[in-house]
N, C-alpha and C positions, 0 to 999 in steps of 0.2 A: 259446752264447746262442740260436741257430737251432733249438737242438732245444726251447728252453722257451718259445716262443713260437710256437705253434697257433692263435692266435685275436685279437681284438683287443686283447681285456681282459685277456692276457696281455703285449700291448706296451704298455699305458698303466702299468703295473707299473714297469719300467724306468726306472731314473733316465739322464741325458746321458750317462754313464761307457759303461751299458751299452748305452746304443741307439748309440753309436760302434761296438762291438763288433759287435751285429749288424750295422749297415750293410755293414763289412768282409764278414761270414760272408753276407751275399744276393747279395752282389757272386759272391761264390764259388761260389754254389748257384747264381746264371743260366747262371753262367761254363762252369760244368760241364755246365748239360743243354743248351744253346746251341750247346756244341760238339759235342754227340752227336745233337742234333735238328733242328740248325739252327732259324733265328730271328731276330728284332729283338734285335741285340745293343745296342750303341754308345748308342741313346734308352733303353733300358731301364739300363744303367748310369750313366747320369747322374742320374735322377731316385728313387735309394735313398733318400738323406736327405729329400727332398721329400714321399717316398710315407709315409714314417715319421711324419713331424713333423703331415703332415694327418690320419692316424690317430688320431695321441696326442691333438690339437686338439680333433678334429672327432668326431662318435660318428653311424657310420651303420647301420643303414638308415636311422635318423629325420634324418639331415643326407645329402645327397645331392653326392656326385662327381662330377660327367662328366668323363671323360678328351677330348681330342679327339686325332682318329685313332685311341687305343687303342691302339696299336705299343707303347706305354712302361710295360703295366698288369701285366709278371711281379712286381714285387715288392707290389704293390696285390694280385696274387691270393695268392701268398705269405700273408701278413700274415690275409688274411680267411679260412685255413682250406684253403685250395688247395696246400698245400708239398706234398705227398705226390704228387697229382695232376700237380705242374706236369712230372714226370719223361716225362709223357706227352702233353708239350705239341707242338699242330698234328698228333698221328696221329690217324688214324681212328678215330674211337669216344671219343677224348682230350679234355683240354682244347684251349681255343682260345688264340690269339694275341692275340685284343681281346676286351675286355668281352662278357659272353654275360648278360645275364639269366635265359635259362634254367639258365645253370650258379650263380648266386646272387644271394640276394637284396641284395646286397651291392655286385652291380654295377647302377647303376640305370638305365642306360641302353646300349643296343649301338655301338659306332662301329667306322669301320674305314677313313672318309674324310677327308679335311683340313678344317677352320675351318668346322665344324658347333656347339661346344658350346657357345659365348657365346647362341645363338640358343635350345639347348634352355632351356640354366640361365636365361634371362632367361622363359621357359614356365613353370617349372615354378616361378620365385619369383611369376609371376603369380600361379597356382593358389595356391600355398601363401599367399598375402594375401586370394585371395579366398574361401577357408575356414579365414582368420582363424589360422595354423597358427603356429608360433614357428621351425621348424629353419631350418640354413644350408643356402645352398645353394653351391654352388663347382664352377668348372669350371677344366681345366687344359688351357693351350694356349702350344703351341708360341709359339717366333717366327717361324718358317716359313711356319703357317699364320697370321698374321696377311698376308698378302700374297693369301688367299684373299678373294672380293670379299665371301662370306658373314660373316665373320667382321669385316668390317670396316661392313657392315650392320647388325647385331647390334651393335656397339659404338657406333653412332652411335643404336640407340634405346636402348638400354640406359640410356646414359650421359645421355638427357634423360628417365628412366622413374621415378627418384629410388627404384626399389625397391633392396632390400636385398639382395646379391648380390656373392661375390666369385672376382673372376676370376684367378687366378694363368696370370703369364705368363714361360714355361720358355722363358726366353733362352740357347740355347747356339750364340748365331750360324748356327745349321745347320738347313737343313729335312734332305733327304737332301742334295744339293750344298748348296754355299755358299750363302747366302742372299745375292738380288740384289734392286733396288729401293729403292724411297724410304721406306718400314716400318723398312728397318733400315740406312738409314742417318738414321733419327730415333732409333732404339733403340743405335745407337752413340752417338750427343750423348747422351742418357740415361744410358749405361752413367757417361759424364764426369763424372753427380752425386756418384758416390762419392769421383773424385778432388777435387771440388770441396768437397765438407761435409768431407773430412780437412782440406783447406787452409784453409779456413774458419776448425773449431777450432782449430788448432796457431796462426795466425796471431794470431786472440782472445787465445788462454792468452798465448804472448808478450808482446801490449801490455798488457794489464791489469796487467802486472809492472813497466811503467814507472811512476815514480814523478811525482806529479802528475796528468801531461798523458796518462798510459794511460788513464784511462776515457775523456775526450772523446773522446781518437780513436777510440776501440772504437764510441762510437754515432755518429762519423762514418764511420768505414767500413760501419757498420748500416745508415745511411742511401743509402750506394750500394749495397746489397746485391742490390738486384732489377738492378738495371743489371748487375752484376756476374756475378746469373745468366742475364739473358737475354743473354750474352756468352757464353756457357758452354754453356749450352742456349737454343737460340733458340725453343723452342716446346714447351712441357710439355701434348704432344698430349692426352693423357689426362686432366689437368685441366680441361681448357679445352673438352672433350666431355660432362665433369657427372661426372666417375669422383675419386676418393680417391685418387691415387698415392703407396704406399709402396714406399719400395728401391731402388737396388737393392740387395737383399741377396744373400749368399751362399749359394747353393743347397747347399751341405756341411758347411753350419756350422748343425748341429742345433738351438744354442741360440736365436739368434740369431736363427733359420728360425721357430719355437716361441714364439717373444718377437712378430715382429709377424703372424703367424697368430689371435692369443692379441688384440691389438690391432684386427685387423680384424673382428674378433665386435665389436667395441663400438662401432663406427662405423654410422652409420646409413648407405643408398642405399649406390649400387655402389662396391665399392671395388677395383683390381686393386695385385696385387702384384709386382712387378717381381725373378723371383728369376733369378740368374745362375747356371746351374750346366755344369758338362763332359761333353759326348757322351764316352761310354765309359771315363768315370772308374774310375780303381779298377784297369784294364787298360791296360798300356803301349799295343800293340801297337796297339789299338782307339781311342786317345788321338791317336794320332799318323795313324790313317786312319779316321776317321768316317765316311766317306762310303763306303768298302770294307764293314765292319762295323754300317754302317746296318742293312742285311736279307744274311745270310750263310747258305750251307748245312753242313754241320756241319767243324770243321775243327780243327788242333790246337792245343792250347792255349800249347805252347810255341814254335812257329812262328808261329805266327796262319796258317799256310796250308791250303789247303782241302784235306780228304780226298779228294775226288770231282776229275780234273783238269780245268778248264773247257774246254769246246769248242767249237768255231765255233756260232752259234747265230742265228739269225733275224735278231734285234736288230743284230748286230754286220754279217752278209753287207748288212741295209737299209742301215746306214751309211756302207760301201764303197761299195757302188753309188749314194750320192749322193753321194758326194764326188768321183766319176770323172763323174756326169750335171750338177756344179755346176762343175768343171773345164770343162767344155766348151759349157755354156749358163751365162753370167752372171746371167740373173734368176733361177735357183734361188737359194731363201733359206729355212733352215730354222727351225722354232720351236720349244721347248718349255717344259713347265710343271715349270719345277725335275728336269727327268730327263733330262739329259743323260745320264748315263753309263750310265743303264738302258734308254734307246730306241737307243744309239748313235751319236749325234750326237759325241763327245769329238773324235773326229777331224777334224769340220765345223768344227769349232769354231775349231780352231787352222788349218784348212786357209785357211778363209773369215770370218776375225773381225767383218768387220764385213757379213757377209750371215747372219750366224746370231744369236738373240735366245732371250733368257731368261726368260719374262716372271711367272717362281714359282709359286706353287701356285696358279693360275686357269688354268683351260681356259677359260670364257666367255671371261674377256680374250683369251688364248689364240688362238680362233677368231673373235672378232669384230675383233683385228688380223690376222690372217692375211686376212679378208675386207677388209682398206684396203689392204695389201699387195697382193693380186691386185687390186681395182678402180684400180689407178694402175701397172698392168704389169707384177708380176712372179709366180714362179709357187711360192707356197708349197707347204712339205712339212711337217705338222705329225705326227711319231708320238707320239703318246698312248697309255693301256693304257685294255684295252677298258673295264673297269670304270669308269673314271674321265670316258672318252668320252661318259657318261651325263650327266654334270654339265653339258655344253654342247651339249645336245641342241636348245635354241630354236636358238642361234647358228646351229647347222647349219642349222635349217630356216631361216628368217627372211634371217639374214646371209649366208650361201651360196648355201642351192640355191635361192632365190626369184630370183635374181639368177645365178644360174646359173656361179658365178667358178670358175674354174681354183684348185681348192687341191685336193694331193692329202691325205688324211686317212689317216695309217697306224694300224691300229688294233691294237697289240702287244698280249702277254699274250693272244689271244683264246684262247675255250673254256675247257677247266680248268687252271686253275693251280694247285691241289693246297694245299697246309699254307696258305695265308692263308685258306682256307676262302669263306663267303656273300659277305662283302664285296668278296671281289677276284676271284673268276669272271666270267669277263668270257663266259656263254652266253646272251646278250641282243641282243647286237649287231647279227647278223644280221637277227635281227624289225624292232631297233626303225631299223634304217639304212631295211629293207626297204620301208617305209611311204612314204618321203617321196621327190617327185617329181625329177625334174630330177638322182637319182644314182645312178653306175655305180658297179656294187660289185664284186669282186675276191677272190681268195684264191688263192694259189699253195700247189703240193703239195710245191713243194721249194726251197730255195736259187734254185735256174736260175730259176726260173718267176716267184719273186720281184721278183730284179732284173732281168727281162721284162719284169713288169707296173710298177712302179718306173719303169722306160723307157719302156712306152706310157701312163704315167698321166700325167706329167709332158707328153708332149706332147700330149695329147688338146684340154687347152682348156676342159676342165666337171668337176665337180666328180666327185673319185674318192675310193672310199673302198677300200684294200686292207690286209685282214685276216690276220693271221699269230699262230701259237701263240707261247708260252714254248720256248727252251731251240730244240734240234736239229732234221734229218730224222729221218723213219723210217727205219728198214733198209732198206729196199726200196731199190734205186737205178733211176732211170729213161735207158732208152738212148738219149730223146730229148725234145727239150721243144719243141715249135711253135711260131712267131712268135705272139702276142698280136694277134687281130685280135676288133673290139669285136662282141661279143653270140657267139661261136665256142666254145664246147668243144673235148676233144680226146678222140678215143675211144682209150685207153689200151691196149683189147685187144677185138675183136671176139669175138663167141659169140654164138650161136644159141637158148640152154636162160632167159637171164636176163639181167635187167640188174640193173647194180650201178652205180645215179648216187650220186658222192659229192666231197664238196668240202673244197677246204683238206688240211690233214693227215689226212682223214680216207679218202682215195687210197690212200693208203700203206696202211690197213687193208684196203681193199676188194682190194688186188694179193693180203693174206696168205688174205682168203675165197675169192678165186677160187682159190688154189693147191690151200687144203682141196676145195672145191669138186670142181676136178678129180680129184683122188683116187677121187671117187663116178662117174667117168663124167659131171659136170655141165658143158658148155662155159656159161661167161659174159662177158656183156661189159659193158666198166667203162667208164663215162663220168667224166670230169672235168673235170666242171661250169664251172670258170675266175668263172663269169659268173655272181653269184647273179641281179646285175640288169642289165643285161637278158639275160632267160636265154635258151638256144640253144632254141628252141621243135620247129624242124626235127630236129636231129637227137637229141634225148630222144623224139617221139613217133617217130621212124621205128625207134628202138629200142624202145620200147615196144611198138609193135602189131608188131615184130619177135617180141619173146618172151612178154608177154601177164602175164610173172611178174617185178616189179617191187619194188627193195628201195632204199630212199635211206638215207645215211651222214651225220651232222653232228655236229659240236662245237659244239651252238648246241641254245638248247630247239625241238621241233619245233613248235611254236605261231607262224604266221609269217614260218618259215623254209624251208631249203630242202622238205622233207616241205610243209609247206601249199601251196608252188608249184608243186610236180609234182603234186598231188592238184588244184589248182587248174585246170590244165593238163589231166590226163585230162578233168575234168568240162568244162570250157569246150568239150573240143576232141570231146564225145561219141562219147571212144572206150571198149567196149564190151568185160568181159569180162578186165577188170584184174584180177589177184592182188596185190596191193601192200601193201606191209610198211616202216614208216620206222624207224628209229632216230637218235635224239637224246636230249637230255634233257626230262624231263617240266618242268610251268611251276610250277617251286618252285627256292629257295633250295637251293643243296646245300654243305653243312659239307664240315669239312678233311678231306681225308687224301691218301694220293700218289695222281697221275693212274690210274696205273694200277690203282689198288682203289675208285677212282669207278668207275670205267667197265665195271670186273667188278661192282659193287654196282647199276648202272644197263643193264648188258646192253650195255655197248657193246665188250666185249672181241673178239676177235675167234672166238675157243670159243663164247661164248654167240650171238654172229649166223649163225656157222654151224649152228648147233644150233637156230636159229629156224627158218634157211631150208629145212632136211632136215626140220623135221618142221610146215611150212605147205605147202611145195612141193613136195615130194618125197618124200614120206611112205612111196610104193609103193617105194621106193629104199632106205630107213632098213633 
């Protein structure tokens, strides 16, 4: 059935028999390239029947989808003409992971962050009222992200906006962890309705079969019926904000799905649809661990275990070492926004149940409790991924560092994270931490350095902000790591010919330059930086006017960052007669592919910085 279906107008062909069929056969085709490309497994098999049914419904470009997040759109590009393509999904040059408009007109908007689309679709049904237009518009959103505070914005104007607009809500109890808070445990009472209109009917049909005294009762029990369901359900949130609530229905029952889809065209102002469907439906393995198979690297299909074997990794060493620095100081108390098990916290968790908090897909909430937390005495540690750290950028300023509180902010994921592509590069960070007063910023080169700064951040007393990549070390191993002492660098390797200031995992590369380096007769010497703010002033310029030929390292755009502050630094400090050369990334978005064919594609490998430095500085040497 997958092969005869290339387009849309070839799915709306299809009678239920056969769209069962395909369902099965996309399941299979994720299955397959998911495990060879890794990917959003587990959201994207749950919402097959969904993606189908809003197809068959709904006819777009002229009716518009928004996904929200995007994580869940392999079988939406499937369906629109992308089946061939999706084999080359998140590599380089490939398709992407979430909606691309550049890759079709089909997808009509880009996402790639949580409980944004209630806010676009409620945009874009303005416009389309106010140039008088006819299509639907429809957006699809988790119940994860209904915990986001945008998303819960958007439904509060939406819902007294009386425009035409329908919002489907993909309830699979799961953001990536369990879903916690008071969104879903109102969406649990919710879920009750289904059991309650079974009971309902079955009860009805019964009495009506008494003879006589069956009809009175029926419209005496009619008459308690609200009573009965505000017993049930105590609050039909979504009513009662100006929205149409249909369902719940069953997210895998095509017909069914197709029936009140078909329904919600003819209703006038917002309507949402309450569909119930299964993370990683279709796949045992993936059924049974959602939250493993949420975002997966490629693995095998019969195991469900990973090709690649996992390794000690950033994420995991930050969470030891807070669990040993929350062992021994009581007011550490950790936070995160639905990612536990991807910041490392799982451990804290169980270690410290009731000093650790969950507070779901909001970082503003996030960080502006973390900010009540520290003003009443204790000393938050929130790791967040850099990408997402964008979201509560006021909080930072405003609720933290105005107020100047002890919270340490760990900023995961930073620099490239590879196959999520634009949306989830977290090379901003640095700039946009860089600006705002009153914080000390961080980045360790290795494991040790981490849980150093980890330890002097925690006892500092003001706001800290330490940054750390995706995944391992570099190769390189270091034979020693210096105490953490505030605004100090470490000079890694003295030399005479050049310096090499570079931060973060970005050390590691400068050890593999200098090695080339030496080859050519080049001595250099490597700083590691430790300190983007407040930077070591003293001994970056005494190396500087040491070698005179100047190169900086970063996983971060140079617009900013470390490059703008050592150029900032020569100028202020009118020294005279500088060769200086940065490397980072330029101030643009940069799409998927593996870290390491970025950074070949943007010169930050370590062949191409030596090949800069030989033929800027050393030319007479080449």
């Amino acid at each position: 059935m997958l092969e005869k279906v290339n387009s849309i107008d070839d799915l709306k062909k299809l009678n239920i028999d056969d769209k069962k069929i395909l369902a099965q056969e996309i399941r299979e085709y994720i299955l397959d390239i998911v495990s060879k490309n890794g990917g959003h497994l587990a959201s994207n098999l749950g919402v097959v029947e969904l993606t189908i049914c809003l197809h068959s419904v709904f006819n777009v470009p002229e009716d518009k989808i928004i996904w929200d997040v995007g994580h869940q759109t392999y079988a939406h590009k499937i369906i629109t003409g992308r089946k061939d393509k999706l084999k080359t999904l998140r590599q380089l040059n490939g398709i992407a992971g979430f909606p691309k408009v550049e890759e079709s007109e089909l997808d009509c908007f880009n996402t790639g962050h949580s409980s944004t689309s209630i806010s676009v679709a409620l945009g874009m049904a303005k416009a389309r009222d106010i140039k008088n237009e006819n299509n639907f518009i429809v957006c699809v959103i988790g119940d994860g992200a209904l915990t986001g505070g945008m998303a819960l914005e958007a439904l509060n104007d939406a819902g007294s906006s009386n425009t035409k607009l329908t919002v489907i809500l993909n309830d699979n109890e799961m953001s990536i962890s369990k879903n916690v808070g008071g969104v879903n445990m109102l969406l649990s009472r919710l879920r009750t309705k289904k059991l309650y209109t079974k009971s309902n009917v079955s009860i009805k049909n019964i009495l009506k079969k008494v003879p006589v005294v069956g009809g009175p009762i029926v419209k005496l029990v009619q008459k308690a019926k609200r009573s009965i369901k505000q017993f049930i359900i105590p609050k039909m949130y979504f009513e009662d904000i100006g929205f149409r609530y249909l369902g719940p229905v069953d997210g895998h029952d095509i017909e069914k799905l197709e029936s009140l889809l078909n329904i919600s065209k003819q209703l006038d102002g917002p309507v949402l649809i309450h569909v119930l469907t299964k993370k990683g439906k279709g796949y045992k393995i993936a059924e049974e661990n959602p939250d493993r198979f949420h975002a997966i690297g490629s693995f095998d299909i019969n195991t469900g275990k990973a090709l690649k074997e996992k390794q000690a990794d950033y994420s995991k060493v930050f969470g030891e070492k807070l669990v040993k620095l929350a062992t021994e100081n009581e007011k550490i108390v950790a936070i995160t926004a639905s990612m536990k098990d991807g910041t490392g916290l799982t451990k804290f968790q169980k270690s410290f149940p009731n000093r650790f908090f969950d507070v779901g897909i909001a970082e503003q909430h996030a960080i502006g409790f973390a900010a009540g937390l520290a003003k009443n005495g204790m000393i938050p540690v929130v790791p967040i991924y850099s990408s997402f750290y964008q979201r509560a950028y006021d909080q930072v300023i405003h609720d933290i560092c105005i107020q100047n509180l002890p919270i340490v902010m760990c900023v995961d994921r930073a620099g490239i994270v590879g196959a999520d592509g634009d949306t989830h590069q977290g090379i901003l960070d640095l700039s946009f931490f860089n600006i705002i007063p009153n914080l000390t910023i961080m980045a360790p080169k290795d494991f040790k350095e981490l849980e150093k700064m980890l330890e002097f951040g925690v006892n500092l007393g003001k706001p800290v902000v330490i940054r750390y990549p995706r995944g391992g070390e570099g190769k390189n191993k270091f034979d020693k790591c210096e105490d953490i002492i505030l605004e100090k660098s470490e000079i890694i390797k003295e030399g005479k010919d050049i310096s090499i200031i570079a931060i973060g995992k970005m050390v590691d590369k400068a050890i593999d330059i200098s090695n080339k380096l030496k080859e050519n007769n080049i001595d250099s010497e490597i700083i590691n930086v430790r300190f983007l703010k407040p930077i070591d002033k003293e001994t970056i310029l005494n190396s500087i006017n040491k070698t005179k030929k100047v190169i900086t390292i970063e996983d971060n755009i140079k617009l900013g960052g470390l490059s703008s502050i050592i150029k900032e630094l020569i100028i202020d400090n009118n020294v005279k007669d500088v060769n200086l050369k940065t490397f980072g990334y330029p101030n643009e978005f940069i799409k998927q592919g593996t870290v390491e064919q970025i950074e070949e594609k943007y010169g930050l490998d370590t062949q191409s910085i030596y090949r800069c430095i030989i033929d800027n500085f050393f030319n007479e040497r080449n």
